[in-house]
Each structure stands twice: as C-alpha cells, then as structure tokens.
C-alpha positions in Angstrom: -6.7 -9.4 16.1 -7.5 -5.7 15.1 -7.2 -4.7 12.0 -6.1 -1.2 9.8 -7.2 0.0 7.2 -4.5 1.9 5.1 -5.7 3.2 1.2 -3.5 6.5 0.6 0.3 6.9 0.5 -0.4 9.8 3.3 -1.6 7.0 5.5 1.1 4.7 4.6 3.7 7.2 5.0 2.2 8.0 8.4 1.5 4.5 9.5 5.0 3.2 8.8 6.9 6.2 10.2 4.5 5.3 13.8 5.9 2.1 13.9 9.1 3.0 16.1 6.3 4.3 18.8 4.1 0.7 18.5 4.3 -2.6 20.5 4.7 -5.6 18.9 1.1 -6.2 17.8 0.6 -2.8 16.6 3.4 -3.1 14.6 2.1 -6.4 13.0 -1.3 -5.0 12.1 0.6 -2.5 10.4 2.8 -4.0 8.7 0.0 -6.4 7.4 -2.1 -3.3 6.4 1.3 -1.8 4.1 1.7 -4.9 2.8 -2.2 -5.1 1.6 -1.9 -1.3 0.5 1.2 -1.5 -1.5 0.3 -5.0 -3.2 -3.3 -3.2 -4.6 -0.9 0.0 -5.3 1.7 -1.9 -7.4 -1.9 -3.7 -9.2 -3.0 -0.5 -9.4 0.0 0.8 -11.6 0.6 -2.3 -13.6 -3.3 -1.6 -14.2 -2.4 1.8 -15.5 0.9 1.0 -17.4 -1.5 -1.6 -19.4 -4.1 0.9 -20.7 -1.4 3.4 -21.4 0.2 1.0 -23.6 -2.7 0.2 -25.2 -3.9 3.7 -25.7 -0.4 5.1 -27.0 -0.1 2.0 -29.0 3.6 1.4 -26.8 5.2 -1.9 -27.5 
C-alpha cells in the first residue's frame, strides 16, 4: 500500500478537497495521511497551549 505524506494545512486542505476525484484506495491513503497530520497537529497545539501556560503563569 502507498503511502502520503501530508505535514502542512496547504497540503491537507489540498489533499482532502482531491478526494472527490480519487478511487477508493487513494482515498484511503489519504484519509490515513489526514488522520496522522491532524493527530501531530492537535499534539502540536496542546504542546503549545502547555508552555504558554506555563510562561504566562495561566491557571
């Protein structure tokens, strides 16, 4: 199975609006590939909403 590779919200934006154009295995490569982007997106901001806290002292 072929993979993608998605790491910016361009890309993401692109790849899920191409979906409608894709057979089914396309479409499950990238769905797997937005599903792996925006679970180390949503780290990424719980990542950054920690060390803001801690830097603003925010409780």
């Amino acid at each position: 199975m072929q993979t993608l590779t998605t790491s910016k919200g361009d890309e993401a934006s692109e790849a899920f609006l191409s979906l409608k154009d894709k057979n089914s295995e396309e479409q499950e490569i990238i769905r797997d590939a937005l599903l792996k982007y925006c679970e180390l997106d949503t780290l990424a901001m719980i990542k950054i909403w920690q060390n803001f806290k801690q830097v603003t002292n925010y409780e």
